[in-house]
Each structure stands twice: as structure tokens, then as C-alpha cells.
DRENPA-3360 file (N, C-alpha, C; in nm, 2 decimals, always signed):
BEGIN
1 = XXXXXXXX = +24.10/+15.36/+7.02/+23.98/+15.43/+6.99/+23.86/+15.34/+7.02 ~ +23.80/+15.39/+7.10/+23.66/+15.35/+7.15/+23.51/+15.40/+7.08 ~ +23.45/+15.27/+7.05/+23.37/+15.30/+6.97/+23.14/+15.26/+7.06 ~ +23.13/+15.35/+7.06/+23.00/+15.33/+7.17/+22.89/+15.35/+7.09 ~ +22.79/+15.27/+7.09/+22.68/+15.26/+7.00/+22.53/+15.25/+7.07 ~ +22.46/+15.35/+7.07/+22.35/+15.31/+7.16/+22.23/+15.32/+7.09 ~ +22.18/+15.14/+7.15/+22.06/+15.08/+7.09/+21.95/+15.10/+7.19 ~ +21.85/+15.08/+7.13/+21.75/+15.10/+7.17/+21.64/+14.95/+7.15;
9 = XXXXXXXX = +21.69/+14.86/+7.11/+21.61/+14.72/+7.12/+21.72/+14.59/+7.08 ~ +21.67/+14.49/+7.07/+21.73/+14.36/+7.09/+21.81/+14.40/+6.94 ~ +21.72/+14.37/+6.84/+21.79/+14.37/+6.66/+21.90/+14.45/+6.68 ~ +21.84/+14.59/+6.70/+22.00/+14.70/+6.71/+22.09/+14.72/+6.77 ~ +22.12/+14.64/+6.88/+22.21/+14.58/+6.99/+22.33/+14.48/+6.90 ~ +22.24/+14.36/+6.86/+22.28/+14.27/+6.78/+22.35/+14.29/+6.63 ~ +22.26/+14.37/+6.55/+22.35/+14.44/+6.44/+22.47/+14.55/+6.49 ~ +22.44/+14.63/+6.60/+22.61/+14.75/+6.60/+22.66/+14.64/+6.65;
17 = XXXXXXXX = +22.68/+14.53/+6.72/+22.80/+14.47/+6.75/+22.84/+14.40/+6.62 ~ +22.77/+14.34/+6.57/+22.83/+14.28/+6.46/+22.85/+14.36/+6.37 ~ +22.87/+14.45/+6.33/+22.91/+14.57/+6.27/+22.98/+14.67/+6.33 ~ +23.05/+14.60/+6.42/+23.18/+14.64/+6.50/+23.22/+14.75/+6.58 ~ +23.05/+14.77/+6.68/+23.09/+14.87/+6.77/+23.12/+14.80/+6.93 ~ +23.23/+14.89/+6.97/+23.32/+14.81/+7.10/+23.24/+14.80/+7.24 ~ +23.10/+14.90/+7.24/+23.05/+14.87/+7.32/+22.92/+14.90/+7.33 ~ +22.78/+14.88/+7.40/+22.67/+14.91/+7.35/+22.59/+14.99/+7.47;
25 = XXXXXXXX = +22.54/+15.06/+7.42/+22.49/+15.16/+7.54/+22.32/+15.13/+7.53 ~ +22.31/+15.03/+7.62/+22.13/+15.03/+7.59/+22.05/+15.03/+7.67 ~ +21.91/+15.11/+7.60/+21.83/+15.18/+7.68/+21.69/+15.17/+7.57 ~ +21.58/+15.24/+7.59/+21.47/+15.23/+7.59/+21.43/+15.40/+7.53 ~ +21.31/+15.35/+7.49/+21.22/+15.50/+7.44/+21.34/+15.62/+7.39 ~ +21.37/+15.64/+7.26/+21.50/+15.72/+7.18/+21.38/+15.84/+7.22 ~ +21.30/+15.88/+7.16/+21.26/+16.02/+7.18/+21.22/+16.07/+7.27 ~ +21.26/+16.02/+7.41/+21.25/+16.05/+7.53/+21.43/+16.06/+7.59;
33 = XXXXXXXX = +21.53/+16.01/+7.53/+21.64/+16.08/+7.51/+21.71/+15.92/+7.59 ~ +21.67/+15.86/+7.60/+21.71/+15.67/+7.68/+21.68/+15.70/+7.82 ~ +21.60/+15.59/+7.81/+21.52/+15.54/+7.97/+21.54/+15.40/+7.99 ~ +21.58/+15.36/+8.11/+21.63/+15.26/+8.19/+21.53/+15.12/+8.10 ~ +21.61/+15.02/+8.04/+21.60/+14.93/+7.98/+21.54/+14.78/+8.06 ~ +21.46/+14.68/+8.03/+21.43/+14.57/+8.14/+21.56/+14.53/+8.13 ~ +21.56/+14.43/+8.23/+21.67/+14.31/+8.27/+21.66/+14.22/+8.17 ~ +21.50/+14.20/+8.14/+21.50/+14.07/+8.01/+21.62/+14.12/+7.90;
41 = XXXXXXXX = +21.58/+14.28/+7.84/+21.62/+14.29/+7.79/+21.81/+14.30/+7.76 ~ +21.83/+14.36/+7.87/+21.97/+14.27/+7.89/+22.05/+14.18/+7.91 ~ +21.94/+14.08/+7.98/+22.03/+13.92/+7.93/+22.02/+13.87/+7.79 ~ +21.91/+13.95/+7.70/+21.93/+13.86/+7.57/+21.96/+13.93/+7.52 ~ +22.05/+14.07/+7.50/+22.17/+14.09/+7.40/+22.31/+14.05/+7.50 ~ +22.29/+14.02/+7.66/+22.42/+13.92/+7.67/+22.42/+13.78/+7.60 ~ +22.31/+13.79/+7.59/+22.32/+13.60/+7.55/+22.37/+13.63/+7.39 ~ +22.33/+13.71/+7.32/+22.39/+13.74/+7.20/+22.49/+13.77/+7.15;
49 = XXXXXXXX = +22.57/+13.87/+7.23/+22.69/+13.90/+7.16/+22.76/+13.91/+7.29 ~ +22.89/+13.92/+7.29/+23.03/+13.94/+7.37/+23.08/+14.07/+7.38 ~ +23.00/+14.18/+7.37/+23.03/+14.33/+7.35/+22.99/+14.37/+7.45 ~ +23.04/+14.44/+7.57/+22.98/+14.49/+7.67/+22.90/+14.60/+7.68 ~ +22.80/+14.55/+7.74/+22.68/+14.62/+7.77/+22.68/+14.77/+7.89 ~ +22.68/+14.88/+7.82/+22.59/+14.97/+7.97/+22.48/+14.99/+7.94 ~ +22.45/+14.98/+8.09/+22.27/+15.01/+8.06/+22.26/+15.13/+8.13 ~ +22.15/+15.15/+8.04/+22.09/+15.31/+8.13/+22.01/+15.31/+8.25;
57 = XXXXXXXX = +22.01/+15.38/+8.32/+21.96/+15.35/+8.47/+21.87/+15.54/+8.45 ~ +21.72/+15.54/+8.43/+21.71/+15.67/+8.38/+21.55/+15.63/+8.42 ~ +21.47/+15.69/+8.52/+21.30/+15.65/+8.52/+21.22/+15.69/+8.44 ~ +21.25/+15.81/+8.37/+21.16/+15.90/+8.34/+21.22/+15.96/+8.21 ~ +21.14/+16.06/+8.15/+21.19/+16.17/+8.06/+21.20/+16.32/+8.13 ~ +21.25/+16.39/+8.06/+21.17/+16.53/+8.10/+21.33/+16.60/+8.17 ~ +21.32/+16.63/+8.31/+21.49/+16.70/+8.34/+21.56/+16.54/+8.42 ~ +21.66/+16.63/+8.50/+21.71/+16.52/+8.55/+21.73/+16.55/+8.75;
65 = XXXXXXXX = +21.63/+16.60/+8.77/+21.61/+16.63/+8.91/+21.50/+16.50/+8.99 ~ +21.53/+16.44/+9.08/+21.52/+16.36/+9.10/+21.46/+16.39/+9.17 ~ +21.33/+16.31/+9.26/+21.27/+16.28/+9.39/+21.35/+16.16/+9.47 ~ +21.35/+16.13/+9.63/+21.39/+16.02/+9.65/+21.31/+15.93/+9.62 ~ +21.21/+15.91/+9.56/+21.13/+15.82/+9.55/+21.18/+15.75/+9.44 ~ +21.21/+15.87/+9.33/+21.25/+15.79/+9.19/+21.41/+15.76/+9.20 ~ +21.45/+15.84/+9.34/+21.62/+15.78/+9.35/+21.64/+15.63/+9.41 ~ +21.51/+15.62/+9.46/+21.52/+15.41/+9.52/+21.50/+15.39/+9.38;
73 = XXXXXXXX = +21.41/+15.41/+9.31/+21.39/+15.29/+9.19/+21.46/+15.28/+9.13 ~ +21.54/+15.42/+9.13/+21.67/+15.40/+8.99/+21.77/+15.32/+9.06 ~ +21.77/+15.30/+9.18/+21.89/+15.21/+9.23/+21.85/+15.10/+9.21 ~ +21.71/+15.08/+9.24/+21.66/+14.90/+9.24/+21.64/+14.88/+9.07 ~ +21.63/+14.98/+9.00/+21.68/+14.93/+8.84/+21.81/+14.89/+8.84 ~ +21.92/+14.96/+8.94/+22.04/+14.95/+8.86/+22.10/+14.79/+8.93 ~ +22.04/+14.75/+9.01/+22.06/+14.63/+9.12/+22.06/+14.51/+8.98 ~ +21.93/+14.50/+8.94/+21.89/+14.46/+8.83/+21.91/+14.44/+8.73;
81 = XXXXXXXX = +21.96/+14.57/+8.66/+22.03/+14.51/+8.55/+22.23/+14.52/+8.58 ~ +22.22/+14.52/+8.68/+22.38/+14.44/+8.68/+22.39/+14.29/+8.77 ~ +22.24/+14.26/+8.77/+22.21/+14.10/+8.81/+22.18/+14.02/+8.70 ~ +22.14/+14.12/+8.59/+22.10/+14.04/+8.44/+22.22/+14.07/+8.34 ~ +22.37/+14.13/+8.42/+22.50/+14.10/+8.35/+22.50/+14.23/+8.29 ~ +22.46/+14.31/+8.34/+22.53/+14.45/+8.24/+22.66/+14.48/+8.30 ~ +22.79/+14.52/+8.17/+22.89/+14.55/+8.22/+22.95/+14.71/+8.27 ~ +22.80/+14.78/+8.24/+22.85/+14.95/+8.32/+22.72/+14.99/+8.31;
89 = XXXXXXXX = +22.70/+15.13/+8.41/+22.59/+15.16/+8.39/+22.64/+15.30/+8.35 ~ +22.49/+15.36/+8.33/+22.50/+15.51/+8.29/+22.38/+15.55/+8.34 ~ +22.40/+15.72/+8.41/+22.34/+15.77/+8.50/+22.37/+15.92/+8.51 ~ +22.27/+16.03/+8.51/+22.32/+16.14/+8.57/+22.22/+16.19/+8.61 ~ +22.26/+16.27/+8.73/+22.12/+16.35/+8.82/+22.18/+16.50/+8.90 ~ +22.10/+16.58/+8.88/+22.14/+16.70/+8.90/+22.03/+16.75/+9.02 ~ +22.08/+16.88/+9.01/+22.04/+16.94/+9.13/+21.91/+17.08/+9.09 ~ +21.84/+17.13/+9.16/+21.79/+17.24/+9.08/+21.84/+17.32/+9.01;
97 = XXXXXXXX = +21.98/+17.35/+9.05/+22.06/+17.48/+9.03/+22.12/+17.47/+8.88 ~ +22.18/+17.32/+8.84/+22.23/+17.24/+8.74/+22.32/+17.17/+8.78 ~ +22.41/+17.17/+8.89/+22.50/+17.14/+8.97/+22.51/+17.02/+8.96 ~ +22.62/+16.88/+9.00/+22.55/+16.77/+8.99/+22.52/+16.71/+9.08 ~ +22.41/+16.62/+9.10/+22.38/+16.59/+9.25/+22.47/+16.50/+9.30 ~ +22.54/+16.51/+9.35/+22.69/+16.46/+9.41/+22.62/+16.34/+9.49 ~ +22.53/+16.35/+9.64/+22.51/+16.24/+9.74/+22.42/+16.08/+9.60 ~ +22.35/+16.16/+9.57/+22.28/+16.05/+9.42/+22.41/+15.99/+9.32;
105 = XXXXXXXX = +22.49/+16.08/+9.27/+22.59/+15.98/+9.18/+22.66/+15.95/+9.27 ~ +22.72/+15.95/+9.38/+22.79/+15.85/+9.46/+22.73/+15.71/+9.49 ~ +22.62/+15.74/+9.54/+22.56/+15.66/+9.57/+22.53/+15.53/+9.46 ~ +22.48/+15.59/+9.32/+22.54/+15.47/+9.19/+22.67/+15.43/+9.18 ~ +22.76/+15.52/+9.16/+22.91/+15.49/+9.19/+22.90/+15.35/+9.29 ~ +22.88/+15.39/+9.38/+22.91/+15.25/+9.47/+22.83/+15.12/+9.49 ~ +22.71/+15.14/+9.42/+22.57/+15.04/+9.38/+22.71/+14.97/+9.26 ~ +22.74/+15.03/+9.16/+22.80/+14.99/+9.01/+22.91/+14.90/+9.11;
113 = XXXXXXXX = +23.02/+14.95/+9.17/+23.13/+14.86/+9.16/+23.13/+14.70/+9.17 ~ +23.24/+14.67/+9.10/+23.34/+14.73/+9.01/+23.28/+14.75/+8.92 ~ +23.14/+14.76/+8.83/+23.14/+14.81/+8.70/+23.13/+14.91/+8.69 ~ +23.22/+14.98/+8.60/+23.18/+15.17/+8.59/+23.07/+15.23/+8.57 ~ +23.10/+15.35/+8.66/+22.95/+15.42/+8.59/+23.00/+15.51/+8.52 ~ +22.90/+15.62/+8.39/+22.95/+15.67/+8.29/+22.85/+15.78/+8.35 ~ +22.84/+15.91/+8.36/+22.72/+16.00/+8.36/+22.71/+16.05/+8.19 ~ +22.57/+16.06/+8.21/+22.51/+16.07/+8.11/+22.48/+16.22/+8.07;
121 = XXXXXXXX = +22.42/+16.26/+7.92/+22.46/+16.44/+7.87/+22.33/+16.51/+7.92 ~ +22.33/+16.46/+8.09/+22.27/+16.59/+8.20/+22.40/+16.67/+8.21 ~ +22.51/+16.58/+8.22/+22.66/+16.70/+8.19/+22.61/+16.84/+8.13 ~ +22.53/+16.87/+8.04/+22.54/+16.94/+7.94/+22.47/+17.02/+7.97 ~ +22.42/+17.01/+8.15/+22.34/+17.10/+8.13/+22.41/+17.17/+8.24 ~ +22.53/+17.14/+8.30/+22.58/+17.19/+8.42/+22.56/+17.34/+8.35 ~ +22.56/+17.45/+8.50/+22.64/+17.56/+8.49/+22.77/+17.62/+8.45 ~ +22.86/+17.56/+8.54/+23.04/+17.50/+8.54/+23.07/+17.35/+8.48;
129 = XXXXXXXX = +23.10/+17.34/+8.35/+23.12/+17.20/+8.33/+23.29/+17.19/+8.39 ~ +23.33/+17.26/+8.38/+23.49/+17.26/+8.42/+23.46/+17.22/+8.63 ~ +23.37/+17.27/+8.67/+23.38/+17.21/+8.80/+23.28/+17.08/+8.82 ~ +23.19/+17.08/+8.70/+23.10/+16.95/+8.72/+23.23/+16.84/+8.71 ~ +23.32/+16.85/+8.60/+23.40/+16.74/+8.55/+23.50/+16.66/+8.70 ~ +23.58/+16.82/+8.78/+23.65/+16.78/+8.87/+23.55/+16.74/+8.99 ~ +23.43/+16.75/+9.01/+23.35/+16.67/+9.07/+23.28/+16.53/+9.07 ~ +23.30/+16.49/+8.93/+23.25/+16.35/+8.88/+23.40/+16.26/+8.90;
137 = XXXXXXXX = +23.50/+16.35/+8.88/+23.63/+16.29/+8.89/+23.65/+16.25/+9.07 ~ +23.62/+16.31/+9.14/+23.59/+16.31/+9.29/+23.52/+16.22/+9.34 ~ +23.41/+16.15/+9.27/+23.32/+16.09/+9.32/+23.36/+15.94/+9.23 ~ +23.48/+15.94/+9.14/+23.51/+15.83/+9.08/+23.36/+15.78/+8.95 ~ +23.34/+15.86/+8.87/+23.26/+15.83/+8.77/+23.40/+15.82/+8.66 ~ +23.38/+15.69/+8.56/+23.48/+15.70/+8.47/+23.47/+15.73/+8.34 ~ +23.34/+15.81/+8.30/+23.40/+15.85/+8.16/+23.23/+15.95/+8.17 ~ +23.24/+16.06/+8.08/+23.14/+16.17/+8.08/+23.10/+16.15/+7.92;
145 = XXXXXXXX = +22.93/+16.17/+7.91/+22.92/+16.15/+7.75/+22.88/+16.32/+7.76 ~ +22.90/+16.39/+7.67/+22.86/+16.52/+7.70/+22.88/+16.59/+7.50 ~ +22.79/+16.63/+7.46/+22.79/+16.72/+7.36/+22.92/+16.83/+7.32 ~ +22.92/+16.85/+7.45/+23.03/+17.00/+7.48/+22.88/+17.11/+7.54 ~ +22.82/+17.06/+7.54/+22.71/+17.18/+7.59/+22.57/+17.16/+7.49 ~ +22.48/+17.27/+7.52/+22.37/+17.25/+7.42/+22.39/+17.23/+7.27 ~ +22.34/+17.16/+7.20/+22.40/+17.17/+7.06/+22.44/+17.05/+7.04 ~ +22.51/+17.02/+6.92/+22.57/+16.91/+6.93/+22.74/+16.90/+6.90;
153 = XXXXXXXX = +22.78/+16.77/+6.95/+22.92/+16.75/+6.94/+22.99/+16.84/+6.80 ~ +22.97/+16.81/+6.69/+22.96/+16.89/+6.61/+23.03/+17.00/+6.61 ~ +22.88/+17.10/+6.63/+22.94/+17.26/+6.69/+23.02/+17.32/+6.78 ~ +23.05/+17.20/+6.91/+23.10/+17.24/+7.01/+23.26/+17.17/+7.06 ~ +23.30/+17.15/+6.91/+23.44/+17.08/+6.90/+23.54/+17.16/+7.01 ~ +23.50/+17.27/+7.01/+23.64/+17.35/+7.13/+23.59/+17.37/+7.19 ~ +23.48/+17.37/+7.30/+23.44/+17.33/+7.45/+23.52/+17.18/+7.45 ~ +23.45/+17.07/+7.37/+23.50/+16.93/+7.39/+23.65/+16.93/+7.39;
161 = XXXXXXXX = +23.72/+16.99/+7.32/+23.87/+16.98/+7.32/+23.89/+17.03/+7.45 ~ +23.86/+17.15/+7.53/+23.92/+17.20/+7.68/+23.87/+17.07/+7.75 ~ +23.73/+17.02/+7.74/+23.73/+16.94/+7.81/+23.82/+16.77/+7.86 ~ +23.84/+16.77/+7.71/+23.95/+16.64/+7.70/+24.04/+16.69/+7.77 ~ +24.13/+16.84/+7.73/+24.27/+16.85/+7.80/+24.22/+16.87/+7.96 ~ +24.11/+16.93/+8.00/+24.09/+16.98/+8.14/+24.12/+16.80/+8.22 ~ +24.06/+16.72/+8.14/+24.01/+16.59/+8.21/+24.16/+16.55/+8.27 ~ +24.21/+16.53/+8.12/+24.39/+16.49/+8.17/+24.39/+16.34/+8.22;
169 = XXXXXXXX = +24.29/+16.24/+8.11/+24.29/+16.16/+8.14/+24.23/+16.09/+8.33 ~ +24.20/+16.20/+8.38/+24.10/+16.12/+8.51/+24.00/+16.08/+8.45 ~ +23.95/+16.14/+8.38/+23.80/+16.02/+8.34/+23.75/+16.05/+8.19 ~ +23.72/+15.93/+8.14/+23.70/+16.01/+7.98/+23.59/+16.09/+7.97 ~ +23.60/+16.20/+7.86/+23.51/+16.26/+7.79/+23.50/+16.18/+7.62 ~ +23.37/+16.15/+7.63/+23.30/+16.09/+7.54/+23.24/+16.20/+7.46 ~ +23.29/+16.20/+7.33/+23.18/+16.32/+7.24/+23.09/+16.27/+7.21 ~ +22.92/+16.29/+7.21/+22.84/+16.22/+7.16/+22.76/+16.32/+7.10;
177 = XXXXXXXX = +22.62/+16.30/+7.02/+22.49/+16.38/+6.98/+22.55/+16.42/+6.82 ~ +22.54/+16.34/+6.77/+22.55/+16.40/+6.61/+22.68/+16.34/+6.55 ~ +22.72/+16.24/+6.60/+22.86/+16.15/+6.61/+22.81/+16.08/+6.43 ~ +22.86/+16.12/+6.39/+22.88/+16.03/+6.24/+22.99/+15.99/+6.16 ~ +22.98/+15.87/+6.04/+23.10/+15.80/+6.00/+23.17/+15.97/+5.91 ~ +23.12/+16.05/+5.88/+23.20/+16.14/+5.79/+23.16/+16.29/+5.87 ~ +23.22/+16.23/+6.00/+23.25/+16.36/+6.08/+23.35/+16.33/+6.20 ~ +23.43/+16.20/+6.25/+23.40/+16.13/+6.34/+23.60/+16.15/+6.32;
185 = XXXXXXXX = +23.62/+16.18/+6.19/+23.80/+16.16/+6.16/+23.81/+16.33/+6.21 ~ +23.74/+16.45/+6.20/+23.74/+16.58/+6.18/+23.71/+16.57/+6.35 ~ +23.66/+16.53/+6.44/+23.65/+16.56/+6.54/+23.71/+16.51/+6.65 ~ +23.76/+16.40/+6.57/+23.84/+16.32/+6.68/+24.03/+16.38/+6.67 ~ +24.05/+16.50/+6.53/+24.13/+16.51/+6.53/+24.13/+16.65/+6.58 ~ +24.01/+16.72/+6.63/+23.98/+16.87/+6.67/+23.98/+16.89/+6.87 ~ +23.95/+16.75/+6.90/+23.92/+16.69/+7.02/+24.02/+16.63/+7.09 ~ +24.09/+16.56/+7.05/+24.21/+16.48/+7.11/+24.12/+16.31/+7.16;
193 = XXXXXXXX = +24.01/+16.33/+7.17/+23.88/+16.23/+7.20/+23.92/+16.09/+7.17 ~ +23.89/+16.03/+7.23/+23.94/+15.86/+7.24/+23.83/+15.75/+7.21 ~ +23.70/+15.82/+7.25/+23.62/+15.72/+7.27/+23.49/+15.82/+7.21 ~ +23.40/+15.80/+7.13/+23.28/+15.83/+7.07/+23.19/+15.72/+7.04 ~ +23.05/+15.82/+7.06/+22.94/+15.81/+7.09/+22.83/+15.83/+6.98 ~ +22.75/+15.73/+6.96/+22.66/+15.78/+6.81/+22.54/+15.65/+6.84 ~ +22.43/+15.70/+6.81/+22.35/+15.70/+6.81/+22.31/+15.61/+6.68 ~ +22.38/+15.59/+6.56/+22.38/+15.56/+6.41/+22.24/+15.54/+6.37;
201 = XXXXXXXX = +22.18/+15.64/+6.41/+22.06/+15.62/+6.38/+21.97/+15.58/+6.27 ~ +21.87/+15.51/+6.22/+21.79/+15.53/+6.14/+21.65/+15.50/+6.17 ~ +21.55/+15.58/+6.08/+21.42/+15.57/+6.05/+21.32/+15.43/+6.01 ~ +21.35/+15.31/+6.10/+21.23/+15.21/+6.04/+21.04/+15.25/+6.01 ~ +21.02/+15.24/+5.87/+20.87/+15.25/+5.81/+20.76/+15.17/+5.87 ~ +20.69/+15.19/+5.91/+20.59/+15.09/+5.99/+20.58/+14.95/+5.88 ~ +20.54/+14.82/+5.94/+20.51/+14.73/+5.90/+20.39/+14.71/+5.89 ~ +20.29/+14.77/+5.93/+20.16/+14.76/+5.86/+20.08/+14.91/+5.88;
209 = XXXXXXXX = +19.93/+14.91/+5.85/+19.90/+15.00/+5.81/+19.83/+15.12/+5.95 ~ +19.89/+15.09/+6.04/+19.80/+15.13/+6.15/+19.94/+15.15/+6.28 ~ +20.05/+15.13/+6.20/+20.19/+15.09/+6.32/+20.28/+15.26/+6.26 ~ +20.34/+15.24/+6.34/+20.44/+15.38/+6.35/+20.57/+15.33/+6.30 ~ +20.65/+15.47/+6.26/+20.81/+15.43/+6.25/+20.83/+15.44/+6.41 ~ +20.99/+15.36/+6.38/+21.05/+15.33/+6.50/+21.19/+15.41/+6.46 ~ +21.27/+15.43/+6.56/+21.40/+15.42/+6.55/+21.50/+15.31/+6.53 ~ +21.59/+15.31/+6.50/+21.67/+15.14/+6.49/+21.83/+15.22/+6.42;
217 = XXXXXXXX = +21.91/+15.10/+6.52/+22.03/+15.15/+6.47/+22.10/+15.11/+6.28 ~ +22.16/+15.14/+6.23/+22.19/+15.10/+6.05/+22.33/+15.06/+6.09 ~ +22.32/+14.96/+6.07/+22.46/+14.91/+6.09/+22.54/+14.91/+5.95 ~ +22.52/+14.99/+5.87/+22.59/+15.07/+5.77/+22.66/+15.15/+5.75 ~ +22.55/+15.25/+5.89/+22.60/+15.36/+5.96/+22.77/+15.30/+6.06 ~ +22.72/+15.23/+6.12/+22.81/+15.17/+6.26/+22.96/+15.11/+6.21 ~ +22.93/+15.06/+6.07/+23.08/+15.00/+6.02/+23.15/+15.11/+5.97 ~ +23.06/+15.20/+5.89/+23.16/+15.31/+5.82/+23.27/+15.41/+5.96;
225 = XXXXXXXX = +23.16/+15.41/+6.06/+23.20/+15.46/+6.18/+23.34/+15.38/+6.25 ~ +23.31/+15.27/+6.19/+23.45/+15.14/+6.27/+23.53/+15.22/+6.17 ~ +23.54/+15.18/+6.07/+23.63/+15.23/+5.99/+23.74/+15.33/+6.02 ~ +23.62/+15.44/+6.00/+23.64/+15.54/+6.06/+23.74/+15.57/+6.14 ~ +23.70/+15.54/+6.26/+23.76/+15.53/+6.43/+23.90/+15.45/+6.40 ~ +23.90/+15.34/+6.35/+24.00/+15.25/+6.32/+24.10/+15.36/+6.24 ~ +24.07/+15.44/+6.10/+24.19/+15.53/+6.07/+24.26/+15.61/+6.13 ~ +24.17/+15.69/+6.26/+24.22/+15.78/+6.28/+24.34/+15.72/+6.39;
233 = XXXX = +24.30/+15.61/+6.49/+24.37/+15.53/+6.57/+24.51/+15.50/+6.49 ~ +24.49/+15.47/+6.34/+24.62/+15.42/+6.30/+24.69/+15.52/+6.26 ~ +24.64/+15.63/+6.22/+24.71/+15.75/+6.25/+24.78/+15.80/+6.37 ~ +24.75/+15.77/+6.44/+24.84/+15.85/+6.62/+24.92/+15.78/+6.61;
% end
């Protein structure tokens, strides 16, 4: 059982690992949904911990239709931060239709090797996820983060379950979007699911009187989640 934790700055990088999540998915701006992270910032959670890093490779907010213009930069992001040691990236780009844009994720596919690429929950917005999945499987992407569709992992426990069996082990399906420690035994047993996705999120209070809350991971959250993951593993 795979446990994926995605931070959004250096501290929360540094706390889910040490509160024992197996891998860290990091990225930039949470309410813009993660956008492609610096390279600083990934060599100093490599220089910190021993938990492999994906970085998000993502320009913008908003959909996931791409110009060529923002399809060079997302490659010369992704050049970058697998020169500043990230061990996978994550990426997804679609087409107008929802379809996925096959010549663009290939194209990362082969920028990444050998580190995997993961597509990201643009999945979620396919039309056909049953032919999005045998097409990411085609283009060699090795693991899908996807909700099960609009909504969250959650609600959409039996989309995610066809999807695990549809996959049949070509490439994982990752449940993510609402992934918590006292939900996480109920869906991993509804799913067949190997590997989850959470966000463990919490609310930091501004530090002074003119500053905003931020997001930040609770590594409270992230251990009960180990736990978690760890039971249900010792169960199979």
C-alpha cells in the first residue's frame, strides 16, 4: 500500500515524510488545484528527506487545453525539475473535446524516462474514462490520480472500483480528492486500490495582522493515514 501526499511548500514536504508518507507529490498554488513547482524548490525537499518526489509539471490554472506555446514551457519545466532530482513527474493535457491529448502526453512520457509520469485528475474530466485509461496505458503513463469522475473519491467508490479492475494492473489507478485517515480502510476495501492520494490538508491562521491563511499539510492527518494504509495492507 502506497501512500502519496501532496505538499504544497518546503515545511509540508518535510513533515508528510516524516510522518510517513511513501511519496510526495509537489506542487505550488493549492487553490488553483497544483501548478508546476521551482527547481529550488525541489532540491531542498531532496536535500531533506529520502522520499521520492513527483513534481507537477502544470503552467497555469483554469482547464487543461494547452497552447504550443505553454506545451514548450511545460517541457522546459519538466527538463528542470528532473535536473533538480525529482523522482516522477505528473502531467495531464487534454484536448477540446475531453479526450486526452495523446501527441502532448507522449511527448512528457519520453522527456520523464526513466522516471514515470503519473497523469493528473484532468482524467476526470475525460468523456470515456474506460478508453482514456487504455490510451494512457498505450502511451506508457504509469499510474492515473483520478476521483472516479466529478466529485470526490468518496462518492465515486464504484466508478474507482471498474476502474482498478478495468486497469488490470497496466497502470495504477490512484484514488485521490477527499482521501482521509477514517475513510481510507472503507475505500481501499470498496476499490481494490493500492496506492492513495490525500492532500491531508490543513488551514494555517495568518501570522500577522495583514497576512492570509495558507494551506499546509497536518502531519496528524498523514500518520493516522499511515496507519491506516498500513492495516488494511496487513489485512490482504
Amino acid at each position: 500500500m502506497t501512500l502519496e501526499i501532496a505538499c504544497f511548500d518546503l515545511e509540508s514536504a518535510l513533515a508528510a515524510a516524516d510522518a510517513g508518507a511513501d511519496r510526495l507529490e509537489l506542487c505550488t498554488a493549492p487553490r488553483e488545484g497544483g501548478l508546476t513547482p521551482t527547481p529550488a524548490l525541489v532540491r531542498a525537499v531532496k536535500a531533506g528527506t529520502s522520499v521520492p518526489v513527483a513534481a507537477m509539471v502544470r503552467c497555469r490554472g483554469g482547464d487543461f487545453v494547452y497552447s504550443s506555446w505553454e506545451t514548450a514551457l511545460m517541457q522546459d519545466e519538466a527538463r528542470a525539475l528532473l535536473d533538480a532530482g525529482a523522482d516522477a513527474l505528473v502531467f495531464g493535457a487534454l484536448r477540446p473535446d475531453g479526450t486526452v491529448a495523446t501527441d502532448e502526453v507522449a511527448a512528457m512520457v519520453a522527456l520523464a524516462h526513466p522516471a514515470p509520469l503519473a497523469f493528473h485528475r484532468a482524467f476526470d474530466a475525460a468523456p470515456d474514462p474506460f478508453a482514456a485509461l487504455d490510451g494512457l496505458v498505450a502511451l506508457g503513463v504509469a499510474r492515473v490520480l483520478t476521483a472516479g469522475g466529478p466529485g470526490s473519491a468518496v462518492e465515486n467508490q464504484p466508478q474507482l472500483a471498474a476502474f482498478v479492475r478495468y486497469a488490470a494492473g497496466r497502470l495504477v489507478v490512484m484514488p485521490g480528492g477527499g482521501v482521509r485517515a477514517a475513510n481510507v480502510r472503507a475505500m481501499a476495501e470498496a476499490t481494490g486500490a493500492r496506492e492513495f492520494h490525500s492532500a491531508a490538508r490543513r488551514i494555517l491562521p495568518p501570522t500577522h495582522l495583514h497576512g492570509e491563511a495558507r494551506d499546509a499539510v497536518d502531519p496528524v492527518e498523514v500518520a493516522a493515514l499511515r496507519h491506516a494504509v498500513d492495516e488494511v495492507a496487513a489485512s490482504r
